[in-house]
mmCIF file of the N, C-alpha and C atoms, coordinates in Angstrom:
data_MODEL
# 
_entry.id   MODEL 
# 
loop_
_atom_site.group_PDB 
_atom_site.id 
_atom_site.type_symbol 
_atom_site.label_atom_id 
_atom_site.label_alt_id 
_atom_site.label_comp_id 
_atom_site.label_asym_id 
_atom_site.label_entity_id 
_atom_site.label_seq_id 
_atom_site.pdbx_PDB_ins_code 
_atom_site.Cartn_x 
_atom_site.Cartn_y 
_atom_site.Cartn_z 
_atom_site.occupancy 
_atom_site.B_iso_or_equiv 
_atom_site.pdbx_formal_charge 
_atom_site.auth_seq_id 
_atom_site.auth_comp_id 
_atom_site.auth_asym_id 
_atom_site.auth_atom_id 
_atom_site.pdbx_PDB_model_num 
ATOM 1   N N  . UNK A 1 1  ? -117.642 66.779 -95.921  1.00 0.00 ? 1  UNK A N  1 
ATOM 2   C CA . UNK A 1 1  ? -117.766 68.180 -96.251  1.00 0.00 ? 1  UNK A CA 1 
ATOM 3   C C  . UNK A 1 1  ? -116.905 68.460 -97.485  1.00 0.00 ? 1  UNK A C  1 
ATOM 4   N N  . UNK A 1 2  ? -116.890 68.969 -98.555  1.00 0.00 ? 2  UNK A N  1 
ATOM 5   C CA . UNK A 1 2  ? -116.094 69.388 -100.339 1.00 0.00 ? 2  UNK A CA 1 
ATOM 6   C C  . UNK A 1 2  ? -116.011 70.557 -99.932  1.00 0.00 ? 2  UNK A C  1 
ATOM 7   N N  . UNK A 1 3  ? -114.810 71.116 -100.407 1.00 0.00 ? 3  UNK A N  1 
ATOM 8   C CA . UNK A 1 3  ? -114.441 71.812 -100.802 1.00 0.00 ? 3  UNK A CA 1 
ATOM 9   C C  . UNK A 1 3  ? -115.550 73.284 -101.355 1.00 0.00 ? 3  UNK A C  1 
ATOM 10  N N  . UNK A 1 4  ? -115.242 74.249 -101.311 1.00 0.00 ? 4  UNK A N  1 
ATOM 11  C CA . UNK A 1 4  ? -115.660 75.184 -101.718 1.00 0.00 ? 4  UNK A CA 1 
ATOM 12  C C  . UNK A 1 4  ? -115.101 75.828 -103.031 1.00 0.00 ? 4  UNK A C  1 
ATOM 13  N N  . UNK A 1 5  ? -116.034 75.850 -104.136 1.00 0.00 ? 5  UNK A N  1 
ATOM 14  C CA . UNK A 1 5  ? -114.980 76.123 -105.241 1.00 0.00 ? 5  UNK A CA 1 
ATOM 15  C C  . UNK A 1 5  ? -115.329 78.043 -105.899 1.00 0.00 ? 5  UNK A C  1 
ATOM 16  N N  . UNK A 1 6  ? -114.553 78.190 -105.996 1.00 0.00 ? 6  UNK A N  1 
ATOM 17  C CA . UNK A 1 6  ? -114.005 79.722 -106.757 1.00 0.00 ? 6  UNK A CA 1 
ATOM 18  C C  . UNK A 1 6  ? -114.531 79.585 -107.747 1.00 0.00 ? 6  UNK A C  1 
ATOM 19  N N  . UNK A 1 7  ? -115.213 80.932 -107.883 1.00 0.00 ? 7  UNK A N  1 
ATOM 20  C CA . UNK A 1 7  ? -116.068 81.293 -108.916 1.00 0.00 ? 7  UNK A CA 1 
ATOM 21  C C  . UNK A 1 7  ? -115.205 81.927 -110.070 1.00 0.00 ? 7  UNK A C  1 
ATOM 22  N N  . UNK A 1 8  ? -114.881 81.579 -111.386 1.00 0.00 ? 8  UNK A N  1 
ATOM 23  C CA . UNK A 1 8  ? -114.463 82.281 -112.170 1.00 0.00 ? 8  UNK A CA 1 
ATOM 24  C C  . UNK A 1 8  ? -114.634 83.593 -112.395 1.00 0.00 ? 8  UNK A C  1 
ATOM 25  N N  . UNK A 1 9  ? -113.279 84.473 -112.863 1.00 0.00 ? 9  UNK A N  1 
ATOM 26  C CA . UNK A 1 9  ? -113.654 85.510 -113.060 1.00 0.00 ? 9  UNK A CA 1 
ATOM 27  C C  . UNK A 1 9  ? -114.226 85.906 -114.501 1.00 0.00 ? 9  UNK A C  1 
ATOM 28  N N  . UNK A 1 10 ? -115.063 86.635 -114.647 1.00 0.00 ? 10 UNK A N  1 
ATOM 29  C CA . UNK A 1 10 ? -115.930 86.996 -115.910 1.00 0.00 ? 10 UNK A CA 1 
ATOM 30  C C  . UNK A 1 10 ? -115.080 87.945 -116.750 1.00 0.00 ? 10 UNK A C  1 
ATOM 31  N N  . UNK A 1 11 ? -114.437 87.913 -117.936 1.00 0.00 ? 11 UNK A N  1 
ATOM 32  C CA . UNK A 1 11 ? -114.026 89.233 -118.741 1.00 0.00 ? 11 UNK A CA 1 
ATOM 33  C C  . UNK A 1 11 ? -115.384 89.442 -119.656 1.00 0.00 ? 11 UNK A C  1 
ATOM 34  N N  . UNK A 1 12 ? -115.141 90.771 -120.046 1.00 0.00 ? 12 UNK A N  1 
ATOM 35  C CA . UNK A 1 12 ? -116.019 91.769 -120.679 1.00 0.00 ? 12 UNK A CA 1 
ATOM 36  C C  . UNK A 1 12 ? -115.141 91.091 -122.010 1.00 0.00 ? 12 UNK A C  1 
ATOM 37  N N  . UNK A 1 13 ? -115.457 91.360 -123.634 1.00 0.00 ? 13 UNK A N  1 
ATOM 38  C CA . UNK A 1 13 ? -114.499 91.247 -125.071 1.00 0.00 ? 13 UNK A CA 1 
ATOM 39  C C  . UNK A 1 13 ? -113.233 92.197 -124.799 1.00 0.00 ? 13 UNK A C  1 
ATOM 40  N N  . UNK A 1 14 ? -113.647 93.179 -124.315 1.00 0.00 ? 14 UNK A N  1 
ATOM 41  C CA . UNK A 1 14 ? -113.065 94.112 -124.215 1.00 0.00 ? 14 UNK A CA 1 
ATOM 42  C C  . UNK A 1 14 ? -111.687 93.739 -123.637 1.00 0.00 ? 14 UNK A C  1 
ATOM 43  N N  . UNK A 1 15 ? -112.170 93.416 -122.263 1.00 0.00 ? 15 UNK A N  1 
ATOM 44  C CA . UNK A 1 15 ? -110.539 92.955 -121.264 1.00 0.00 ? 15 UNK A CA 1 
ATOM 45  C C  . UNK A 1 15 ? -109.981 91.870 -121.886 1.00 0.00 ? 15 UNK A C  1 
ATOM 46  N N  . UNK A 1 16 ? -110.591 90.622 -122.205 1.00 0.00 ? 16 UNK A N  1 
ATOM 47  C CA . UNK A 1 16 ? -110.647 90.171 -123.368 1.00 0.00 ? 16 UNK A CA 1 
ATOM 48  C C  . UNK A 1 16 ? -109.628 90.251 -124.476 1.00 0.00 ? 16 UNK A C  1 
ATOM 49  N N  . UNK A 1 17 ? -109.959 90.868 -124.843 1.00 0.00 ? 17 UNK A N  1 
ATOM 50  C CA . UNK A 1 17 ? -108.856 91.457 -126.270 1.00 0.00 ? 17 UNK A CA 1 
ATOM 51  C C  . UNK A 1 17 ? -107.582 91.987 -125.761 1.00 0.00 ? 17 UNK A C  1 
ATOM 52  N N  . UNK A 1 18 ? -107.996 92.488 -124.596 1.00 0.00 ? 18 UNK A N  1 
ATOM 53  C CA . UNK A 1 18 ? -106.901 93.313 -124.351 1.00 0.00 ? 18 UNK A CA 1 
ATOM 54  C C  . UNK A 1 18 ? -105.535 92.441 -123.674 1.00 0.00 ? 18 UNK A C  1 
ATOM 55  N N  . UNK A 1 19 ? -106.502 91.455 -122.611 1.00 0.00 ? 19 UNK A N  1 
ATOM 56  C CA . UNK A 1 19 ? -105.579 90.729 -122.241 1.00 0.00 ? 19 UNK A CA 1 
ATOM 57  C C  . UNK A 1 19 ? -104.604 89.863 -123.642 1.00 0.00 ? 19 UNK A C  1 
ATOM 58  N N  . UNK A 1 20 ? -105.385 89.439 -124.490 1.00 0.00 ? 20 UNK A N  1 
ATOM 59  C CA . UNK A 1 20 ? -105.220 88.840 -125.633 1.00 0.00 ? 20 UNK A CA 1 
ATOM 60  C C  . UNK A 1 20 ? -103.283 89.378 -126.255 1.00 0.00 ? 20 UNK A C  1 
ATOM 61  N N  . UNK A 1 21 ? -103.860 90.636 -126.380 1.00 0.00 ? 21 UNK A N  1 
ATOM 62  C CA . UNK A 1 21 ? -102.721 91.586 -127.012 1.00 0.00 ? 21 UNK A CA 1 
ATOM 63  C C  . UNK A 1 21 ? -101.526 91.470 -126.197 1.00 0.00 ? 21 UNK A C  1 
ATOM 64  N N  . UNK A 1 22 ? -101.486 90.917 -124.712 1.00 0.00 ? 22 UNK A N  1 
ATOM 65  C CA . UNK A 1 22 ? -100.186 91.271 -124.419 1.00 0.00 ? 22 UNK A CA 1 
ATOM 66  C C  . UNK A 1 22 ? -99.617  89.916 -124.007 1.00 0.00 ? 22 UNK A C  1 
ATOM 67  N N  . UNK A 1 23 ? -100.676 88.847 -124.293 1.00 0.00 ? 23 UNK A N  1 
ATOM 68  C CA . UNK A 1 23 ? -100.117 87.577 -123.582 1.00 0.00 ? 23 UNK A CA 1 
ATOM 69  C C  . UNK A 1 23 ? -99.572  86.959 -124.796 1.00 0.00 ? 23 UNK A C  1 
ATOM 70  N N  . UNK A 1 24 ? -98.390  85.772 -124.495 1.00 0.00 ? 24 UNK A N  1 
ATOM 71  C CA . UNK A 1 24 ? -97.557  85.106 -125.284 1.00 0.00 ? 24 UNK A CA 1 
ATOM 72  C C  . UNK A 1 24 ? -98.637  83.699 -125.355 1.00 0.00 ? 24 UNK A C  1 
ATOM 73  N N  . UNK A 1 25 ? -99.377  83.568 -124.624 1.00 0.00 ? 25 UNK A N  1 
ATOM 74  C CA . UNK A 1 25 ? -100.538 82.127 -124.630 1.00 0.00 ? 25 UNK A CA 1 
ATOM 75  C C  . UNK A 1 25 ? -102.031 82.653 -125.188 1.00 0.00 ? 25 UNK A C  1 
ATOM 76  N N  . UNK A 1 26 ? -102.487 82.038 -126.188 1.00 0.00 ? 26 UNK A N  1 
ATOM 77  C CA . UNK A 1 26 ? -103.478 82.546 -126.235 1.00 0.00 ? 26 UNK A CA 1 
ATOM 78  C C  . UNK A 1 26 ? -104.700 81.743 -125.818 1.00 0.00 ? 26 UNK A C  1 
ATOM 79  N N  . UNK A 1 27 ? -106.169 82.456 -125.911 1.00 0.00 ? 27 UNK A N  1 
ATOM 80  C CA . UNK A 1 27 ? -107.205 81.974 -124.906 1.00 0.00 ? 27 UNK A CA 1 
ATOM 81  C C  . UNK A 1 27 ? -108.476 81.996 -126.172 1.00 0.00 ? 27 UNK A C  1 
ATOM 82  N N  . UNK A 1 28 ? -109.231 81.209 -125.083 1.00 0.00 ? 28 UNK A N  1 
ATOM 83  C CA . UNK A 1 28 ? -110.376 81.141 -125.841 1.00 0.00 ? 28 UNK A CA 1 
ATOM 84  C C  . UNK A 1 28 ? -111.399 81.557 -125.228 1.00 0.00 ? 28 UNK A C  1 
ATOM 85  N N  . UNK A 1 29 ? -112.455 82.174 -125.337 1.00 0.00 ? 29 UNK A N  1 
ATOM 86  C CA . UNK A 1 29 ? -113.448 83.161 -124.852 1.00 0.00 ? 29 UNK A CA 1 
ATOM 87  C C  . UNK A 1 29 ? -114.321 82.428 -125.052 1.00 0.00 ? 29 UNK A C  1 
ATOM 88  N N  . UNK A 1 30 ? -115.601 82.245 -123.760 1.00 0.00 ? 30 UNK A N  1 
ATOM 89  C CA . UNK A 1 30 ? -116.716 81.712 -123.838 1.00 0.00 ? 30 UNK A CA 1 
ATOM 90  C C  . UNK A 1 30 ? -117.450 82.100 -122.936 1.00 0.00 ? 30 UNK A C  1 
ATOM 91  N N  . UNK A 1 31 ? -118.805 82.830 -123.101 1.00 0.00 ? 31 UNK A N  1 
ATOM 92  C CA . UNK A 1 31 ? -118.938 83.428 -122.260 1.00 0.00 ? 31 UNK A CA 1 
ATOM 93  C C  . UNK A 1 31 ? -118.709 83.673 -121.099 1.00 0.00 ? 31 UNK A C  1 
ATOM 94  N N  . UNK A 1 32 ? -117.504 84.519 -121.390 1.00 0.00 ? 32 UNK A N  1 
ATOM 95  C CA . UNK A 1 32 ? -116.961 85.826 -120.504 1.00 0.00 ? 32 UNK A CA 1 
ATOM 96  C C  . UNK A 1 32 ? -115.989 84.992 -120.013 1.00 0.00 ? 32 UNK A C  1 
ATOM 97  N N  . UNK A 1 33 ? -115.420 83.554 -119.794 1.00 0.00 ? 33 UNK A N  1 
ATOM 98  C CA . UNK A 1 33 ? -114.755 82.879 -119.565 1.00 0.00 ? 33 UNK A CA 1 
ATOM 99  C C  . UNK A 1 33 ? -113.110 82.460 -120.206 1.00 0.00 ? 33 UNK A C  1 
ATOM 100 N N  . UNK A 1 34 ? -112.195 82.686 -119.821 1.00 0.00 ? 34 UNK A N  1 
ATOM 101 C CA . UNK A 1 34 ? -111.028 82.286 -120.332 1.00 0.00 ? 34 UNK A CA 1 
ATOM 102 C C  . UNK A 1 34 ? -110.860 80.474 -119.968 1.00 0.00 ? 34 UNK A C  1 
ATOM 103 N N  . UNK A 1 35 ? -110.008 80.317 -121.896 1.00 0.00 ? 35 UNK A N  1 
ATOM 104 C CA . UNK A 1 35 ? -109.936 78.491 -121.642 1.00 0.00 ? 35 UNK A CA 1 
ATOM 105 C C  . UNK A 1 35 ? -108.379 78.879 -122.067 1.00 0.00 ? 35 UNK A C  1 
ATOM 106 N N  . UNK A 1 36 ? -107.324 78.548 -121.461 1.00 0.00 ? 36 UNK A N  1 
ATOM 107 C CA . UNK A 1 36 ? -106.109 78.499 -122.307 1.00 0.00 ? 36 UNK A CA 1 
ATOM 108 C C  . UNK A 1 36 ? -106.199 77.804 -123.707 1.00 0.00 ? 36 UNK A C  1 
ATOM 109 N N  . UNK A 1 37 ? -105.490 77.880 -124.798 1.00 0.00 ? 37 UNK A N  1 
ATOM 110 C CA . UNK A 1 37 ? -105.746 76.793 -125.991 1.00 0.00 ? 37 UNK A CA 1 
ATOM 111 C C  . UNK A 1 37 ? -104.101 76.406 -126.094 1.00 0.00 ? 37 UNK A C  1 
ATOM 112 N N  . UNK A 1 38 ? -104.394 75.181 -126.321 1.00 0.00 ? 38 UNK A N  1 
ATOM 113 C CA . UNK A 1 38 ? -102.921 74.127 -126.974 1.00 0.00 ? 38 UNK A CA 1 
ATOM 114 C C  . UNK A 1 38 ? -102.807 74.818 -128.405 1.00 0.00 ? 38 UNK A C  1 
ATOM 115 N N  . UNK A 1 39 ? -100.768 74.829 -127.657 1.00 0.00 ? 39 UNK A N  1 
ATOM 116 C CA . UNK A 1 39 ? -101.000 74.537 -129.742 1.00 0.00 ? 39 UNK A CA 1 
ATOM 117 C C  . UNK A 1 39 ? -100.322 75.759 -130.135 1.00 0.00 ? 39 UNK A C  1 
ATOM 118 N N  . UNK A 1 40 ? -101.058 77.012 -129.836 1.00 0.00 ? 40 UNK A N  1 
ATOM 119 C CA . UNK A 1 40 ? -101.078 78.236 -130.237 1.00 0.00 ? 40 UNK A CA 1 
ATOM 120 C C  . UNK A 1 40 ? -99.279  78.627 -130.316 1.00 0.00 ? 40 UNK A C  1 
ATOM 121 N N  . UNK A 1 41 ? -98.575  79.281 -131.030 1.00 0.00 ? 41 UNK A N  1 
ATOM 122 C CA . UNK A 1 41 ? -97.313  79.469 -130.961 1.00 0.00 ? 41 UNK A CA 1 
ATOM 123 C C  . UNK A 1 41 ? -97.334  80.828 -131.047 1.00 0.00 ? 41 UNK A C  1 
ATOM 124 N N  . UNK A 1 42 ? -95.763  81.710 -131.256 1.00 0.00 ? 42 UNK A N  1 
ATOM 125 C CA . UNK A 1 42 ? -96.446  83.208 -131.531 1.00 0.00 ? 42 UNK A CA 1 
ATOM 126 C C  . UNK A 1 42 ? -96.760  83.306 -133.219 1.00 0.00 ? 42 UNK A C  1 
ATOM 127 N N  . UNK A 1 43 ? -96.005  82.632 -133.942 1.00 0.00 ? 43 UNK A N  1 
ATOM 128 C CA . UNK A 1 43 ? -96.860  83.076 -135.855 1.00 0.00 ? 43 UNK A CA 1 
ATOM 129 C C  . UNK A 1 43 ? -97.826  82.832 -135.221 1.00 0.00 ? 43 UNK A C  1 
ATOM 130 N N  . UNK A 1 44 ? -98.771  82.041 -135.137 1.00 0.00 ? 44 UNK A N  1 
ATOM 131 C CA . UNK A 1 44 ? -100.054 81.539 -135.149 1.00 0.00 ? 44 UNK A CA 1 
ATOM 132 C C  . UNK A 1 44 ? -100.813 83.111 -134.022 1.00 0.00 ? 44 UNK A C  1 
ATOM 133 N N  . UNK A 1 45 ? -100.257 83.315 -133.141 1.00 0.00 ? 45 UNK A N  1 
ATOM 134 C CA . UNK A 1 45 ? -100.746 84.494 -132.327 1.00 0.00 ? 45 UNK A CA 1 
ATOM 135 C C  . UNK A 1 45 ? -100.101 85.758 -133.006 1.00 0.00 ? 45 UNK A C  1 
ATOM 136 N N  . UNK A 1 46 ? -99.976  85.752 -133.598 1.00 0.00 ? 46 UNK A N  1 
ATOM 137 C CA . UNK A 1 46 ? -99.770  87.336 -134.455 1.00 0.00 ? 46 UNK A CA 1 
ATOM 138 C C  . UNK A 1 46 ? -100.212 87.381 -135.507 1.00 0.00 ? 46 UNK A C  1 
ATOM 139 N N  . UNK A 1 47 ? -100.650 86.342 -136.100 1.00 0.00 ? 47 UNK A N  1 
ATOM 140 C CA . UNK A 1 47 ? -102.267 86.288 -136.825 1.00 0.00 ? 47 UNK A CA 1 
ATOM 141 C C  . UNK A 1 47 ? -103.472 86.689 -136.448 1.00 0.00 ? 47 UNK A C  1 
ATOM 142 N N  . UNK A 1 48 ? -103.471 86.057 -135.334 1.00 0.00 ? 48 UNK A N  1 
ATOM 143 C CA . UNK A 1 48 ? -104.988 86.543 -134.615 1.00 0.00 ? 48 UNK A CA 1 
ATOM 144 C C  . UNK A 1 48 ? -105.148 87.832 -133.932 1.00 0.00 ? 48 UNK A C  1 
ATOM 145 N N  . UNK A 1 49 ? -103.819 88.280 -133.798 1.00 0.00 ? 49 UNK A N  1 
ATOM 146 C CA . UNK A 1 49 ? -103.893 89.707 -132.309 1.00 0.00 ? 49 UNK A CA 1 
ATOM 147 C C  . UNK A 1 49 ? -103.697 91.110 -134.104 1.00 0.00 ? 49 UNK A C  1 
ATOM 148 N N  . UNK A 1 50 ? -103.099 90.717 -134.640 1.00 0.00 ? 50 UNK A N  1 
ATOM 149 C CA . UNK A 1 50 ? -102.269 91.715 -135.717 1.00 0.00 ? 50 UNK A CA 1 
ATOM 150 C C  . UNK A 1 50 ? -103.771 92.354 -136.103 1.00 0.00 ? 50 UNK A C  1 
# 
């Protein structure tokens, strides 16, 4: 018998962005899906959120 797996939760751009703006990690959007991304520091995220 496996496991039962959890359905991701879906963001809208919107929540999206928003979450975007307040997190110190940033993400990558695919439909409607959050991917954490490597790498990202805050210069590099206050490029993208600014």
């Amino acid at each position: 018998m496996g496991l039962a797996q959890k359905k991701p939760k879906l963001y809208k751009p919107e929540e999206y962005l928003e979450l975007e703006r307040g997190s110190e990690v940033r993400h990558e959007y695919i439909d409607g899906e959050l991917y954490e991304m490597a790498g990202a520091n805050m210069q590099v995220n206050r490029c993208f959120v600014a």
